[in-house]
N, C-alpha and C positions, 0 to 999 in steps of 0.2 A: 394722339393715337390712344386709343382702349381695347386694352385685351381682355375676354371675360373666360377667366380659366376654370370652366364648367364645361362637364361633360358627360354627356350622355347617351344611350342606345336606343333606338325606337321602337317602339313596343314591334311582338315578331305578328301582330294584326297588322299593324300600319302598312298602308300602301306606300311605294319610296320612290322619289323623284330627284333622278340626280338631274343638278343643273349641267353639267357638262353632256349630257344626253342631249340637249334642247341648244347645245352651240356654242357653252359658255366658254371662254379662253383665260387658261391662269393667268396671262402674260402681263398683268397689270396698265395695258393698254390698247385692248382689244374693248370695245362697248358689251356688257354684260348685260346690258338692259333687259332686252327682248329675250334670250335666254330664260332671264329669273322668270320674267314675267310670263313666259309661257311654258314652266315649269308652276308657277303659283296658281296658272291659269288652272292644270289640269289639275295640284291637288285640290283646290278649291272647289271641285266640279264633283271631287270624287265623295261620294254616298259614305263609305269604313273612314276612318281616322286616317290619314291622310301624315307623311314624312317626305319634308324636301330636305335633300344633302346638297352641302357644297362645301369640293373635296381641297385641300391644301392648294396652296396657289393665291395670287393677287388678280382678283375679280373688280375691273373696272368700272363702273356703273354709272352712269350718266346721270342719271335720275329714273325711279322707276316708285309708283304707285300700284299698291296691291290691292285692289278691292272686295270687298262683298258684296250682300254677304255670301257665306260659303254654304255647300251642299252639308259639311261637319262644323263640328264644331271642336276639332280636337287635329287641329294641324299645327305640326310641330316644324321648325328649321335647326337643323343643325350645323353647323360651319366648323369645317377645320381651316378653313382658310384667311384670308382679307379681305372685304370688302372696301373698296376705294372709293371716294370720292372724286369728284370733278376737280382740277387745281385750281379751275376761277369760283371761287365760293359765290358771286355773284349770280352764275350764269342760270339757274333754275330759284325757284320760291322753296321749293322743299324739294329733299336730298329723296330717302326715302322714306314715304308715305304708306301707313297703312286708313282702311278706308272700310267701316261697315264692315268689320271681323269681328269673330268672335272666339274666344276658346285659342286663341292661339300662343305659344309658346317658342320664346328662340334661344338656342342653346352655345356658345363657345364661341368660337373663335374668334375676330381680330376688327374693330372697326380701324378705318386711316382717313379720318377726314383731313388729311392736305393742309393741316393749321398753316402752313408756311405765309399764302395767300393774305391770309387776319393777318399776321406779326407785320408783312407789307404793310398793309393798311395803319396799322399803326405807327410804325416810324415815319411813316409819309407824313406825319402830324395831321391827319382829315379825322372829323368827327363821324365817326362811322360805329355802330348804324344810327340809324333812325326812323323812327318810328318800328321800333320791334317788338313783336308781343312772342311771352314763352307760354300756352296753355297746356295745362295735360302733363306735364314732367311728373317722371319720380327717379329721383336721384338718391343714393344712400354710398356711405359707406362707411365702417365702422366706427364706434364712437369713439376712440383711441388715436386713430389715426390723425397726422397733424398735418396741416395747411392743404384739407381738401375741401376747400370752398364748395357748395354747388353750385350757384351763380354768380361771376364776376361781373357786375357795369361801370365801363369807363369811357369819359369820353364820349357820352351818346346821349341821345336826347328822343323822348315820346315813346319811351319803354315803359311795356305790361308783362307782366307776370302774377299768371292767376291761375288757380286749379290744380299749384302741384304739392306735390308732399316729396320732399328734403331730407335728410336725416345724415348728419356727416358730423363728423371730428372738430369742423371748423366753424367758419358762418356759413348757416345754409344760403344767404344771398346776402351777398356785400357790393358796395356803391365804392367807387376810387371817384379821383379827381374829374373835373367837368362836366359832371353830369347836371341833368336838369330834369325837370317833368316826368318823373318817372311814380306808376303807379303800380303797388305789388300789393298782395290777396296774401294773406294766412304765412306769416311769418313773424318769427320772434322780433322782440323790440331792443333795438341794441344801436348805440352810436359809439363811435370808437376811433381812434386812430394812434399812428407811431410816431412818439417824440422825432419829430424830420423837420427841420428849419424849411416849411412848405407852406405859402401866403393863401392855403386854402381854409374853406371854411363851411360849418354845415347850419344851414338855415330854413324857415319854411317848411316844417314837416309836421307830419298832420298823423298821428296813429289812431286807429278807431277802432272800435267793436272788436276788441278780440280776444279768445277762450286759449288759457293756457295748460296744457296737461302736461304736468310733472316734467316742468322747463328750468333751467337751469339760468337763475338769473333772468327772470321774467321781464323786467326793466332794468336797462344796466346804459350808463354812459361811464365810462374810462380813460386811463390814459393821458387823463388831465387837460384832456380836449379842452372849448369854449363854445359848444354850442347854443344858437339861440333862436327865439321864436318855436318851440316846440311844443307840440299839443299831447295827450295824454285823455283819448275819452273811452271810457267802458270799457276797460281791461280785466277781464276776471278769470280764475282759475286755480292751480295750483302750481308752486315752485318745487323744482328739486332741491333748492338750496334754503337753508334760512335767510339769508340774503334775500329780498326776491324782489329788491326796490335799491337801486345802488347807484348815487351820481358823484362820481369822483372826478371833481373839477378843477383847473388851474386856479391855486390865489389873485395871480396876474391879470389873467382873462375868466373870470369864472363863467359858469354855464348863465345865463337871464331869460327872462320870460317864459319861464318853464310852467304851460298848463295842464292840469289834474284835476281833471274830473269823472267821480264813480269807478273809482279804483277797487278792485277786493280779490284779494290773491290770499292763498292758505299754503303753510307750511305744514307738509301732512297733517292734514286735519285742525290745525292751528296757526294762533297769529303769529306769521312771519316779522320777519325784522327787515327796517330800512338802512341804508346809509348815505349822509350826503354830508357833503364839502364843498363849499363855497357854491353851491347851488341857489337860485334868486327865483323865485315866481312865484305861485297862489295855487291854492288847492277848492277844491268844491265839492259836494256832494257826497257820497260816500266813500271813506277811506281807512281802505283794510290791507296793509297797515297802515299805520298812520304815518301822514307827509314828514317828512323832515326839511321840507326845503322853504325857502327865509322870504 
């Protein structure tokens, strides 16, 4: 569940459309669909800046897709309420959809997507999902804040994530157990795990092409993992930290086959520093800073 405790008033131009006007029912199990939709229908239609309300109360939604484009471009939703999800996470492709909008803005109150459903799936022991792609996210939440992932994969396989911008307390997209084939767009470089007597293992990965701006720990493996088979191509930018090249490996198990090539990362405006331990593989090409690894 997500609550976004923002609020605000509609400008006193705005045309206002209460969804309870159009049929909607608070009662957390009436279909709100058609309602929204024919509340979006009319501000979307409307010429002036356009306000849909939806007033306190659990609004059940089936599924409902909003589209464009609109006659404005300055339509705004406000919710003092819930908006519900369906409890079979299954039963539609997408929850709600917007479509060919533009200018639009939503304001407060309470998503409940029904997690209950996922936590099912999980203890059932099924690999669920698969094949899912995330595009278009932006996920934030401040930098302070501790253990708010924005994307968890676990247990799933033929996952993409492409197109979004992150910015959180924790990893912006972290990998658990059983995963496989999974291919992600514009995220930090980081491998990691917690001392857990756990017979897993991370192998196979392939980082490319990518620009760092003022990241913290730009390359980082931790935790004294054993990772192997890792690639490292055309990484460039800038680190918030001096650190900006860090592989802290098991003696035991150390990290191998670690490849680097066309590395160049700057510690405000200068050469950054490495560190590595018990780290094993080869470097190439350009390297700022310079490799440390054996």
């Amino acid at each position: 569940m997500m609550t976004l405790c923002v609020f605000f008033l509609a400008p006193a131009t705005a045309r206002s459309y209460n969804v309870s006007d159009y049929g909607a029912m608070p009662d957390g199990r009436t279909d709100a669909a058609n309602p929204f939709l024919n509340a979006w229908a009319a501000a979307c239609s409307s010429t002036e800046p356009a306000a849909i309300y939806v007033p306190a109360g659990r609004f059940l939604i089936s599924q409902a897709t909003f589209k464009g484009p609109c006659k404005n471009n300055a339509t705004r939703i406000f919710v003092d309420g819930t908006l519900v999800a369906p409890s079979t996470y299954c039963a539609v492709p997408n929850w709600l959809l917007f479509m060919a909008v533009r200018g639009l803005s939503i304001f407060g109150g309470t998503i409940d997507g029904q997690g209950q459903a996922f936590w099912a799936c999980r203890k059932a022991g099924r690999r669920c999902p698969q094949g899912a792609m995330i595009q278009g996210a932006t996920i934030s939440a401040p930098a302070h804040s501790p253990n708010t992932d924005g994307i968890h994969i676990q247990k799933s396989s033929d996952v993409t994530v492409i197109d979004t911008s992150i910015e959180t307390g924790d990893d912006c997209i972290s990998i658990g157990e059983g995963t496989t084939n999974v291919w992600i767009e514009k995220n930090g470089l980081r491998i990691k795990t917690w001392g857990k007597p756990y017979a897993g293992y991370v192998k196979g990965v392939n980082f490319a092409h990518a620009t760092m701006d003022n990241v913290q720990f730009p390359i980082v493996v931790d935790q004294n993992y054993c990772p192997y088979n890792v690639a490292y191509t055309d990484i460039q930018g800038s680190s918030a930290t001096e650190v900006a090249l860090k592989f802290d490996c098991s003696s035991s198990n150390p990290c191998s086959e670690i490849m680097m090539h066309n590395i160049n990362l700057t510690y405000q405006n200068n050469q950054a520093l490495t560190y590595c331990k018990n780290a094993h593989g080869i470097t190439s090409g350009v390297m700022k800073p310079p490799g440390c690894i054996e």
